[in-house]
N, C-alpha and C positions, 0 to 999 in steps of 0.2 A: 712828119717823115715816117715810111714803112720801115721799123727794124723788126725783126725774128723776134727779139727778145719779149716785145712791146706786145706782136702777135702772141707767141705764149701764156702772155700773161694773162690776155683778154681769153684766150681759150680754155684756159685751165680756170678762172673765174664762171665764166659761160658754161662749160660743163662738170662744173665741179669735179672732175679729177685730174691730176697730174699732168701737163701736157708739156715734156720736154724734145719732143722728138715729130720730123713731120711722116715718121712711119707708122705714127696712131691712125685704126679704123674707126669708125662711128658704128656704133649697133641702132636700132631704132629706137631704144629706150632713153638712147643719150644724144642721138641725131633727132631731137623734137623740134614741132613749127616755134615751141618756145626760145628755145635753143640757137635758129636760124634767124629770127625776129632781133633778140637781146645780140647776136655778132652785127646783124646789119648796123644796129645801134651806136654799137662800138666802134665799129671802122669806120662811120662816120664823124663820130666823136674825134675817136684820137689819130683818124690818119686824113678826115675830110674824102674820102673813098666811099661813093654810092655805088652795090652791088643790087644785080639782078636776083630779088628773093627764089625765083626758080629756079635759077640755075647755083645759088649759092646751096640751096635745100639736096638738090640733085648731086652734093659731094657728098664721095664714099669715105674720104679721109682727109687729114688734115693739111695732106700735102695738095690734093684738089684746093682745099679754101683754099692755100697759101697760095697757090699759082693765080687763082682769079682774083685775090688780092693785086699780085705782081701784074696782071694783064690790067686791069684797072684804073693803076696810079699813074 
């Protein structure tokens, strides 16, 4: 099951910094194909949700993932 909580934690693991809020931007140094790779990982993992790598890579912020999380499930 998708909760917010579940999502931050996989986010803030994934980009190694703080992610409590979904008004975090990605810059390119921390929006990496590594970055986009290690989340699809995850939301497989813990919610059973396969994302499109293109379109997950092509979010500006963290509220983009969260929505194609939410469109997904």
């Amino acid at each position: 099951m998708l909760n917010i909580e579940t999502f931050f934690e996989i986010m803030t693991d994934v980009l190694e910094e703080e992610i409590d809020s979904l008004d975090y931007k990605f810059d390119d140094d921390i929006w990496s194909s590594i970055a986009v790779v290690s989340c699809l990982a995850e939301f497989d993992d813990q919610f059973d949700i396969l994302l499109d790598g293109d379109k997950l890579s092509n979010c500006k912020n963290i509220d983009e993932v969260y929505k194609l999380l939410m469109e997904a499930k």
